[in-house]
C-alpha positions as semicolon CSV with decimal commas, in nm:
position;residue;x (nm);y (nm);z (nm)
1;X;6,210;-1,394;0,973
2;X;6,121;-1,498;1,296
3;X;5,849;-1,837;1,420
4;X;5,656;-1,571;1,546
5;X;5,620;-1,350;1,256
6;X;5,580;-1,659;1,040
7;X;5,278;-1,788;1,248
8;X;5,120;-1,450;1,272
9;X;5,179;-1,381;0,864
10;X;4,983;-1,750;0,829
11;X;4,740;-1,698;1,076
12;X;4,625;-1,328;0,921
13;X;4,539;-1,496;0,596
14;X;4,392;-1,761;0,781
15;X;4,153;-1,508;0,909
16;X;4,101;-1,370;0,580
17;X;4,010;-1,706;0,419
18;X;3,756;-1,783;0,670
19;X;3,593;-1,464;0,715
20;X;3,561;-1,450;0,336
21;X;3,299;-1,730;0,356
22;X;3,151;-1,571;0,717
23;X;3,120;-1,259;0,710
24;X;3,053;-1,063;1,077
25;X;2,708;-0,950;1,093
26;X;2,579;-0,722;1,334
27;X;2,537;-0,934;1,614
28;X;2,902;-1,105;1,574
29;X;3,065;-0,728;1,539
30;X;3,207;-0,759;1,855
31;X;3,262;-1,067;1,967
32;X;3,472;-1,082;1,623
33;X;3,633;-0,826;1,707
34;X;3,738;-0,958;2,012
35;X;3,850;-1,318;1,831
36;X;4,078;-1,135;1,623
37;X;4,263;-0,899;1,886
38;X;4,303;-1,231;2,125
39;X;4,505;-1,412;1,828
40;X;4,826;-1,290;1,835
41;X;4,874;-1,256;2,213
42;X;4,758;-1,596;2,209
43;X;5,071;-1,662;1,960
44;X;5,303;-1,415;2,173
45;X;5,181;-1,677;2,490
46;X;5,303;-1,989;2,294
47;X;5,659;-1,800;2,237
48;X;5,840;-1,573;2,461
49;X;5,658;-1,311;2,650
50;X;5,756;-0,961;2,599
51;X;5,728;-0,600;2,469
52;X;5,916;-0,686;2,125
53;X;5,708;-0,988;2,078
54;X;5,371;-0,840;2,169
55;X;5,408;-0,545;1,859
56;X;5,602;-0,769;1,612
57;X;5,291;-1,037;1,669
58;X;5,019;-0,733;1,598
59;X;5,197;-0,591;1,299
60;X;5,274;-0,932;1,130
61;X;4,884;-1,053;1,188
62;X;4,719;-0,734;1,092
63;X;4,929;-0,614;0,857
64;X;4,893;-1,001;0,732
65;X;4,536;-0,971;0,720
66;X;4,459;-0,626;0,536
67;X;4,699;-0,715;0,305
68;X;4,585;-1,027;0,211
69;X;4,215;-0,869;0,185
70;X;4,361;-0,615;-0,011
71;X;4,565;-0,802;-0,249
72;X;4,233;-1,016;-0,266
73;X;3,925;-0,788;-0,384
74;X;4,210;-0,573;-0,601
75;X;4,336;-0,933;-0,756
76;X;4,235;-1,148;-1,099
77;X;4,106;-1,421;-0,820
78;X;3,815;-1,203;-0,720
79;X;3,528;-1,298;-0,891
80;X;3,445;-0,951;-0,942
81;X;3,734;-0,884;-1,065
82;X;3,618;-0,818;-1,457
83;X;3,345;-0,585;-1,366
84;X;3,535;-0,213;-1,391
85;X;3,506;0,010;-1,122
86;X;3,692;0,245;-0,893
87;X;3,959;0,080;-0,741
88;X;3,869;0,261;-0,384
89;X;3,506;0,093;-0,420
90;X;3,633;-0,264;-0,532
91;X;3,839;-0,214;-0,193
92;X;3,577;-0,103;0,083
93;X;3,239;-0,027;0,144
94;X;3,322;0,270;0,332
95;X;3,377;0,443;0,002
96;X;2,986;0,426;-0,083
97;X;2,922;0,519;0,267
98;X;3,080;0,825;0,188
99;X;2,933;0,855;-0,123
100;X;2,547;0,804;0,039
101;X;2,631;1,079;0,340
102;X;2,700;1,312;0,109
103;X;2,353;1,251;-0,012
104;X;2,467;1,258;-0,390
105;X;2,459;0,898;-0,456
106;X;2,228;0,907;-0,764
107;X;2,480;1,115;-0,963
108;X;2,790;0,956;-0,841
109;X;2,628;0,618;-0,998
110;X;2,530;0,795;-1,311
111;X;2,849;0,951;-1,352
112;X;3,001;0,598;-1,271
113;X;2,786;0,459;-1,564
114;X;2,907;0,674;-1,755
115;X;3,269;0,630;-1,743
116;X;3,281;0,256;-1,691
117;X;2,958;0,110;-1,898
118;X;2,631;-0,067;-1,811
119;X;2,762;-0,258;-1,538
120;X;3,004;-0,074;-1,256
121;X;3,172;-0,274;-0,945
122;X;3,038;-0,015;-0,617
123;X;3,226;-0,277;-0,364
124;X;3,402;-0,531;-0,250
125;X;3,102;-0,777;-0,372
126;X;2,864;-0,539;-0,506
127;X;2,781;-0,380;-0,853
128;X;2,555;-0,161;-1,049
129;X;2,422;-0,274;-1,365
130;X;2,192;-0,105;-1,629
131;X;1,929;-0,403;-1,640
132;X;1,577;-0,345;-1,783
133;X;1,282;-0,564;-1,598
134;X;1,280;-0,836;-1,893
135;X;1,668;-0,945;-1,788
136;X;1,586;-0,983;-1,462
137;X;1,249;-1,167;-1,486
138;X;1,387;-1,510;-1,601
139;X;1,253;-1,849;-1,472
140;X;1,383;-1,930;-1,131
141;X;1,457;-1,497;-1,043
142;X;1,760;-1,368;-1,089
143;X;1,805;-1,104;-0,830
144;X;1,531;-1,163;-0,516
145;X;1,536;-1,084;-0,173
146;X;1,525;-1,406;-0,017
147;X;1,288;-1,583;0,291
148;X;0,985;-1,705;0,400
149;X;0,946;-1,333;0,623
150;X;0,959;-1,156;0,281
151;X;0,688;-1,380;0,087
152;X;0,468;-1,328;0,419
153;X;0,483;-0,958;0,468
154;X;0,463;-0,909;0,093
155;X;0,103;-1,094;0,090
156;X;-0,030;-0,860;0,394
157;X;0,096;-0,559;0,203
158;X;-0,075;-0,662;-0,135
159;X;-0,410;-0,738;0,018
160;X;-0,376;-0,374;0,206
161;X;-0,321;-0,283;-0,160
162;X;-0,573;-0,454;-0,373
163;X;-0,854;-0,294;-0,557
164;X;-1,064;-0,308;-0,286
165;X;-0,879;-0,118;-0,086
166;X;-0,754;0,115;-0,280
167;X;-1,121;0,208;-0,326
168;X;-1,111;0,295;0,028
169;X;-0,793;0,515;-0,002
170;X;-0,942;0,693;-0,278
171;X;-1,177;0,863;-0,025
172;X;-0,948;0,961;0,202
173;X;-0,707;1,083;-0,124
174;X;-0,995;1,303;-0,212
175;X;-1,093;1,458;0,107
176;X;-0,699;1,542;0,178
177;X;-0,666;1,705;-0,144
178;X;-0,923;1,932;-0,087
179;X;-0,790;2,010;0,216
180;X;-0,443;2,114;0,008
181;X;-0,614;2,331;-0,261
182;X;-0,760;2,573;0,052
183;X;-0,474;2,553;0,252
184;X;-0,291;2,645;-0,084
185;X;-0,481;2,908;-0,172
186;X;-0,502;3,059;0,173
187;X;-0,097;3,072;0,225
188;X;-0,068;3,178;-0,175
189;X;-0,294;3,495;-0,112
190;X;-0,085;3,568;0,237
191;X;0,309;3,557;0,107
192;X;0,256;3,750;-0,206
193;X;0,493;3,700;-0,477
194;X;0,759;3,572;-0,307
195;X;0,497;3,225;-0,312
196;X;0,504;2,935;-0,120
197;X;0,727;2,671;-0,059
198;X;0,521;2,359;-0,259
199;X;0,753;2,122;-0,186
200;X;0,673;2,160;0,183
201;X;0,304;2,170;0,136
202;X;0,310;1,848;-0,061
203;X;0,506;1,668;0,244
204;X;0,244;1,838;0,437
205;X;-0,019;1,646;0,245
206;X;0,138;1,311;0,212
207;X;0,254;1,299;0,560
208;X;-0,136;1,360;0,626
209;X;-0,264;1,132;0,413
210;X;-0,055;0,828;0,465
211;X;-0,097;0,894;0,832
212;X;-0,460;0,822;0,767
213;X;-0,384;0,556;0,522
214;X;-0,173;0,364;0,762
215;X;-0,274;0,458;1,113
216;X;-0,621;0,575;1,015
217;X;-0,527;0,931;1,149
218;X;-0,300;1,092;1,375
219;X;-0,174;1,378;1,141
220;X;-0,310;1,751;1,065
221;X;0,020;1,912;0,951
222;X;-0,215;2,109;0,677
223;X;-0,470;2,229;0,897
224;X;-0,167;2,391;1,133
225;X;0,023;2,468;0,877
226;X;0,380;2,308;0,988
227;X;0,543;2,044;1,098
228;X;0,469;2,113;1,483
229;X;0,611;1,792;1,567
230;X;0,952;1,745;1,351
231;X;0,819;1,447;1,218
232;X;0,965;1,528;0,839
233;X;1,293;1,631;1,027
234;X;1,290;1,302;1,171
235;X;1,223;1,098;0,853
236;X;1,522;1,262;0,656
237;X;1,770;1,217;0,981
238;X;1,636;0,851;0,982
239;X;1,707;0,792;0,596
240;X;1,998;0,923;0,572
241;X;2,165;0,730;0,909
242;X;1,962;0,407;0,808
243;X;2,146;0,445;0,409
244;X;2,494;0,460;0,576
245;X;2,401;0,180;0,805
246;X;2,328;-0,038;0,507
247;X;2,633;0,023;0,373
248;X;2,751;-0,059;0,668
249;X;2,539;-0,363;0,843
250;X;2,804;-0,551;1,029
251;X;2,900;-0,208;1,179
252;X;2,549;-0,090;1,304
253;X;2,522;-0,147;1,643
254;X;2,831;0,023;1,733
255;X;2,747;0,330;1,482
256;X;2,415;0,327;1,691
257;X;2,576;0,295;2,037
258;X;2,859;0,551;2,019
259;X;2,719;0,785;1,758
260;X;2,511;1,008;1,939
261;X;2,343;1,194;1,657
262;X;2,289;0,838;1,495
263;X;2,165;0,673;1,771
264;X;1,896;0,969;1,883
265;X;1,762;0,968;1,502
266;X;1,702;0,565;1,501
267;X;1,536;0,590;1,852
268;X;1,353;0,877;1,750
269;X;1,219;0,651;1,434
270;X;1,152;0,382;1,636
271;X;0,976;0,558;1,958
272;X;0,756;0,733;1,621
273;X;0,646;0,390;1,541
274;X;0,564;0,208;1,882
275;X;0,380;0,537;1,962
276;X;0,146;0,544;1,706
277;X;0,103;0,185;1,677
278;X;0,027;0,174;2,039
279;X;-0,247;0,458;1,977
280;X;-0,374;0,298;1,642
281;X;-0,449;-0,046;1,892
282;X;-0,588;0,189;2,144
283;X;-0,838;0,407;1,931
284;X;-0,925;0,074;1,780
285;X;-1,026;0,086;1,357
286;X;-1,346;0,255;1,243
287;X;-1,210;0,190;0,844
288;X;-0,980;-0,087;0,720
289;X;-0,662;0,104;0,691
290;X;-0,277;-0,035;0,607
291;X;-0,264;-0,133;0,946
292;X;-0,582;-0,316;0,968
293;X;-0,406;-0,580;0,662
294;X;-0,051;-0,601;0,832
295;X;-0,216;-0,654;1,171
296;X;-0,423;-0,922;1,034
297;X;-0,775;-0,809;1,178
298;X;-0,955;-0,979;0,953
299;X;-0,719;-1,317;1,129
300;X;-0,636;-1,468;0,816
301;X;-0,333;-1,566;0,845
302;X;-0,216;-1,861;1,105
303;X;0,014;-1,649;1,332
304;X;-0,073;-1,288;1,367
305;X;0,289;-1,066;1,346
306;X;0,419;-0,910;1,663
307;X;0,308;-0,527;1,727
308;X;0,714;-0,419;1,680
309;X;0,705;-0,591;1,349
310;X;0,363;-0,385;1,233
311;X;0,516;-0,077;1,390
312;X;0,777;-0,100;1,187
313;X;0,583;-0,160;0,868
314;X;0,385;0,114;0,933
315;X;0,647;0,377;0,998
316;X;0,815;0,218;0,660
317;X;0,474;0,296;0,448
318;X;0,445;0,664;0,600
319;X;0,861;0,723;0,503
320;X;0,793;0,549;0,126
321;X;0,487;0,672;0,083
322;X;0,509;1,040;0,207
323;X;0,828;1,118;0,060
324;X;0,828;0,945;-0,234
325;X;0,496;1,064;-0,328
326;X;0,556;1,470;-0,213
327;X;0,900;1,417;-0,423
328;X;0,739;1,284;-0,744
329;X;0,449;1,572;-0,732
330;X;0,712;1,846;-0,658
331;X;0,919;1,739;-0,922
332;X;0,654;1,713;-1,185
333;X;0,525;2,048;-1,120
334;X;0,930;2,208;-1,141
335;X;0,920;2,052;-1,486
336;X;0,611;2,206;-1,592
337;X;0,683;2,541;-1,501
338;X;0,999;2,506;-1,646
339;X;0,863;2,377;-1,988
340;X;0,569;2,630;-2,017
341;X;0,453;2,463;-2,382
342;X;0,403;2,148;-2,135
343;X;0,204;2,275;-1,882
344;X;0,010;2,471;-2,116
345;X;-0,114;2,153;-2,293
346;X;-0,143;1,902;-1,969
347;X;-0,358;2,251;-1,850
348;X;-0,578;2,257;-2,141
349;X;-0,656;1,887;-2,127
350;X;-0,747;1,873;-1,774
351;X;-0,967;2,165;-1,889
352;X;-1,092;1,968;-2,208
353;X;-1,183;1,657;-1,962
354;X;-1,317;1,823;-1,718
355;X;-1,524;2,063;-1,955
356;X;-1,367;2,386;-1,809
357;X;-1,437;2,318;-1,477
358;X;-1,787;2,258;-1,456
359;X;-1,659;1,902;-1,356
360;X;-1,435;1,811;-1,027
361;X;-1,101;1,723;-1,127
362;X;-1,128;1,460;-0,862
363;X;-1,358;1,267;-1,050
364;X;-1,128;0,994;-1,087
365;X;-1,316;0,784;-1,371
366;X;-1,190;1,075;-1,627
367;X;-0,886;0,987;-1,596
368;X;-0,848;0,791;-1,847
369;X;-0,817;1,037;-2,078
370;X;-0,557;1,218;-1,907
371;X;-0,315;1,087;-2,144
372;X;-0,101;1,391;-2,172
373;X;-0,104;1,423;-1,751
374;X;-0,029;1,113;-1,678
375;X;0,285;1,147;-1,978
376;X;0,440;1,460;-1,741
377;X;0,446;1,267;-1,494
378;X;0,585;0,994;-1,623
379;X;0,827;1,198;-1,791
380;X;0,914;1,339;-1,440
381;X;0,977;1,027;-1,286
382;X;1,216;0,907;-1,556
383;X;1,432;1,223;-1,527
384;X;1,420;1,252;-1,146
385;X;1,271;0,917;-0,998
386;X;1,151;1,001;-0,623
387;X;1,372;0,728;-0,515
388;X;1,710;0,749;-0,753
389;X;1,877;0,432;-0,655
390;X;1,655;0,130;-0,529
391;X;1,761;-0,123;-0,275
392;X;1,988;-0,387;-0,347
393;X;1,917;-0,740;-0,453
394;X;2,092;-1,066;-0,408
395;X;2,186;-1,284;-0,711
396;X;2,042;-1,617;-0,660
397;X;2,197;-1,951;-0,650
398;X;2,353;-2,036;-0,963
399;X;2,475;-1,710;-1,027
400;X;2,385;-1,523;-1,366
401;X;2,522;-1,316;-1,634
402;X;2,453;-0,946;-1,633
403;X;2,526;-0,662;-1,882
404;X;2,813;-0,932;-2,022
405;X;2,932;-1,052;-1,679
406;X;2,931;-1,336;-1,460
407;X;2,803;-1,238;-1,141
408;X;2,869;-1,539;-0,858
409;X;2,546;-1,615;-0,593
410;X;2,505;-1,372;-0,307
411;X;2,661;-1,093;-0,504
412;X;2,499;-0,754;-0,467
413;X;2,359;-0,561;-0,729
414;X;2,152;-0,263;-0,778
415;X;2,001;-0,130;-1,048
416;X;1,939;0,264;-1,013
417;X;1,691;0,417;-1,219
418;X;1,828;0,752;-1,214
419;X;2,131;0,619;-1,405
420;X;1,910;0,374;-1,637
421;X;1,666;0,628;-1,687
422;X;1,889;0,851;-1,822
423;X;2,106;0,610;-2,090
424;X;2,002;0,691;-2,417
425;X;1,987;0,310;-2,484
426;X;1,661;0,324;-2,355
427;X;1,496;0,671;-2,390
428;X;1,577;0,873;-2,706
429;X;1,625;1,120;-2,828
430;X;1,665;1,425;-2,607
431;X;1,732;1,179;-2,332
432;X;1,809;1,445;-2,019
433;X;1,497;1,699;-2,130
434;X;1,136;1,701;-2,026
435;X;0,936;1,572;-2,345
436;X;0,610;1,401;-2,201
437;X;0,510;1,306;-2,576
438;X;0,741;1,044;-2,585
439;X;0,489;0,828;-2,354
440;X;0,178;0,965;-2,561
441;X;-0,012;0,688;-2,826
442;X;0,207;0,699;-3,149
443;X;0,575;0,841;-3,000
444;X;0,761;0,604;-3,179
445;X;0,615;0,737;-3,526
446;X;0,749;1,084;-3,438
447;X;1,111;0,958;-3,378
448;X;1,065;0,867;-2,992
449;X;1,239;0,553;-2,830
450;X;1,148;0,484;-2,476
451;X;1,210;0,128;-2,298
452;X;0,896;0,073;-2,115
453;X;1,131;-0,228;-1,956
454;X;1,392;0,028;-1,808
455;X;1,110;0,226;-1,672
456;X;1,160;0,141;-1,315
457;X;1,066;0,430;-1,067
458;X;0,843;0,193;-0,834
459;X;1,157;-0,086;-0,830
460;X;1,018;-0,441;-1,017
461;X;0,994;-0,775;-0,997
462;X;0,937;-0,999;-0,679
463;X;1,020;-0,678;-0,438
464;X;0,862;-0,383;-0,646
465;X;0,681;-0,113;-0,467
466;X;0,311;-0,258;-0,334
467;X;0,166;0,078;-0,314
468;X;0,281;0,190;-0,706
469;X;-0,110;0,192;-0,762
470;X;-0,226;0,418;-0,484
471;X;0,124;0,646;-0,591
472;X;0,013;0,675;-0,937
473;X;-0,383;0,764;-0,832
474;X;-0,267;1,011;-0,585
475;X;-0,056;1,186;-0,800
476;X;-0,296;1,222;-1,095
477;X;-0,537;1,339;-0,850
478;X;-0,399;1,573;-0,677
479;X;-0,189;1,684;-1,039
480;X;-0,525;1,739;-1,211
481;X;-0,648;1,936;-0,923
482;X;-0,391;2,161;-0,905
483;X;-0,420;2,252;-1,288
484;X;-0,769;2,320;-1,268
485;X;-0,782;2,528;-0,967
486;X;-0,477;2,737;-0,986
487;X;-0,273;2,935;-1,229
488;X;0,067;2,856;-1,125
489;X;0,414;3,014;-1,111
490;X;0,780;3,061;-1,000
491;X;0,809;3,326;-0,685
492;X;0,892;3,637;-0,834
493;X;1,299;3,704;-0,705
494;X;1,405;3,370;-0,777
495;X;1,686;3,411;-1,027
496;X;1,745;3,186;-1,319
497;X;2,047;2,986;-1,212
498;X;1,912;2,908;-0,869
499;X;1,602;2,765;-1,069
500;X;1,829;2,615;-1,327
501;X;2,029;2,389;-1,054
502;X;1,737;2,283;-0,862
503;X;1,673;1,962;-0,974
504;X;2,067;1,863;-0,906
505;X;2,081;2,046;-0,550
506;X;1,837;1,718;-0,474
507;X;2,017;1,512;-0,165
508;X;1,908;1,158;-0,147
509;X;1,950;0,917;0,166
510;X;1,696;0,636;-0,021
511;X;1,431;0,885;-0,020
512;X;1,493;1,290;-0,157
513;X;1,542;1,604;0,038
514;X;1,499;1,896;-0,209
515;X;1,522;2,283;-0,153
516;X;1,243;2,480;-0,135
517;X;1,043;2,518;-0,433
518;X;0,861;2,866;-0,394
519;X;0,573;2,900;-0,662
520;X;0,251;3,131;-0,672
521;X;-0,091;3,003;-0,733
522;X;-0,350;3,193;-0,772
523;X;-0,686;3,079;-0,790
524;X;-0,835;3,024;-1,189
């Protein structure tokens, strides 16, 4: 073998060792790129310069290279090497990109779980792992999401969370709602029983509500009826291009620069933002709403955060908290109708509580008693959580030992609560059916076993969803409503398997996109 082949053989898996330790980001893509494209003319240069030289330089680096990264993540050196997994997955990330554009993520990783155990390699440095919230709460936090910018968002989140101003959400939860039962009952007693489509109508209402929530207004998709604007056309294109692009991070600005559908739905996300940020600090705030905390009005905090860096919260709490929120509610209600014993009984005690409806469902100091309600949708959530995998979280320094395996610093994992959810290790028995009595008072005396640890549909820990609170009062209210107001039903011409496969025909980019759930209600 030739000098030449030899240096470019050595210098590939030079490459390889250093870009092991430094990985390209996003901002290095190119220039990277670049570095590595320069090296073997550079060696051709040193040599003799021709043709010949110029290809056998390119194949011995690059072939050099991919084989060496190959031989690598596949190999008994890679730390990850233990934890079973697809061999495609322990080779590339582009494998779970795949996996999240097809939008069927959450069963992929269950069906994953199922074939390879509690703890599944998804990539090169990456892995799933059944863990309930006890494993990962040890002293000094085993998985976090690291920085100083973290710790100080988080704090302007939680005080546009606390009790207080929940208080204040409550109001606006209430008046919303209200609007939803006549709207409801107005397009109900206009399609007939074909019905309407209630998934629709609850993104309707959460996209209204958190609008007022976080912007204090700017939102009347009820009142009109649909989405005039394509704003929940934009959220799904956004998800499910921003779920790739995490896959991806090191490749995003040229996915954004030279794919055009890609790059229109991230503009379009972030022109949403700065627009009604911009109008938010225009019309000035008559209530303290989300963005009166992140903005720091009240000017508690030392260095106020830039208006991009709000914008962006703010278009993050109307995406988590619309979607999430319309998919939990839509779900819950599926489940009931198709478990008639179950909505009989959550019926009957919203009826009990609220002494046949002489007393608003709204009133939410009842709730309380709700014990069977709150159980459905509970139960809802653990079957079909509105957001079926989570983010990713870092292992800390030190490493740690998951599920049986040693898991180096920096290493990605994930836990999914569609695929914990569903192991029987922590809810049995009848662990894929709708029983809501096995989160009632006394379950485990009538043979149930549920994990409250693996119960994780608002994430946990140090990075856990700040507005699980408002989520959970929302839901109940606008749940108890529902049941008090309306007798409720599938459409009539909706056949049996298309209602059977609902759940499953769910696509999920982060947050859910579900079919059109078409249900009558008519008016108790």
């Amino acid at each position: 073998m030739s000098t030449l082949a030899l240096s470019a053989l050595a210098l590939g898996i030079t490459n390889h060792l250093y870009f092991k330790q430094n990985e390209p980001t996003a901002q290095t893509f190119i220039p990277t790129v670049l570095f590595l494209l320069t090296q073997p003319l550079l060696l051709v240069y040193l040599a003799e310069v021709s043709i010949s030289n110029v290809l056998l330089s390119y194949i011995s680096f690059f072939a050099s290279l991919v084989s060496s990264i190959v031989i690598y993540r596949l190999s008994p050196l890679h730390p990850l090497h233990s934890v079973p997994g697809p061999w495609l997955a322990r080779l590339t990330k582009f494998w779970r990109a795949y996996v999240c554009a097809m939008g069927k993520q959450y069963l992929t990783l269950k069906e994953l779980h199922d074939h390879y155990g509690p703890i599944v390699r998804t990539g090169p440095n990456e892995g799933q792992a059944y863990v309930p919230r006890k494993d990962a709460r040890t002293k000094g936090s085993v998985l976090v999401l690291n920085g100083e910018d973290h710790r100080n968002r988080r704090r302007l989140w939680n005080r546009g969370m606390n009790t207080d101003s929940l208080r204040e959400y409550e109001e606006i939860i209430r008046r919303r709602a209200r609007e939803l039962s006549e709207a409801l009952a107005r397009a109900s007693k206009k399609a007939g029983s074909k019905g309407v489509d209630l998934n629709e109508w609850f993104s309707f209402f959460s996209f209204d509500f958190m609008a007022d929530m976080a912007f204090g207004g700017g939102s009347n998709m009820m009142a009109s009826g649909e989405d005039e604007h394509g704003y929940l056309q934009m959220i799904e294109d956004g998800s499910r291009y921003v779920d790739i692009i995490c896959q991806l991070p090191w490749l995003s600005i040229v996915l954004e620069s030279y794919v055009p559908s890609m790059k229109r739905a991230i503009l379009r996300l972030r022109n949403f933002g700065l627009k009604w940020s911009t109008e938010r600090v225009q019309r000035g705030g008559t209530t303290k709403d989300l963005w009166y905390h992140l903005s720091d009005e009240a000017n508690l905090e030392e260095d106020r955060p830039a208006l991009q860096t709000i914008a962006g919260e703010g278009v993050l709490a109307i995406i988590a908290g619309s979607d999430t929120t319309s998919a939990a509610l839509t779900y819950t209600i599926y489940y009931l109708l198709r478990n008639p014993e179950c909505y009989k009984k959550a019926r009957e005690e919203v009826d009990e509580v609220f002494t046949g409806g002489t007393v608003d469902a709204l009133d939410t100091k009842l709730y309380g008693n709700l014990d069977y309600v709150a159980a459905c949708i509970n139960e809802s959530m653990r079957l079909m959580p509105p957001v079926p995998c989570n983010g990713p979280r870092e292992v800390s320094a030190g490493g740690k030992v998951l599920c049986g395996q040693y898991l180096p610093e920096r290493t990605q994992v994930q836990i999914p609560p569609y695929s914990i959810h569903r192991n029987p290790a922590h809810s049995s028995p009848q662990t894929n059916e709708y029983v809501p009595e096995r989160w009632l008072p006394g379950a485990e005396a009538k043979g149930y076993f549920t994990n409250a640890d693996a119960f994780i549909p608002f994430s946990y820990g140090p990075s856990n969803c700040a507005g699980r609170n408002l989520a959970k009062r929302e839901m109940m209210m606008v749940l108890a409503m529902l049941l008090q107001q309306f007798d409720i039903c599938f459409g009539t011409g909706e056949e049996e398997q298309w209602v059977e496969g609902w759940v499953k025909r769910s696509r999920e980019y982060f947050v859910t996109t579900r079919d059109p759930l078409w249900v009558v209600l008519s008016p108790r």
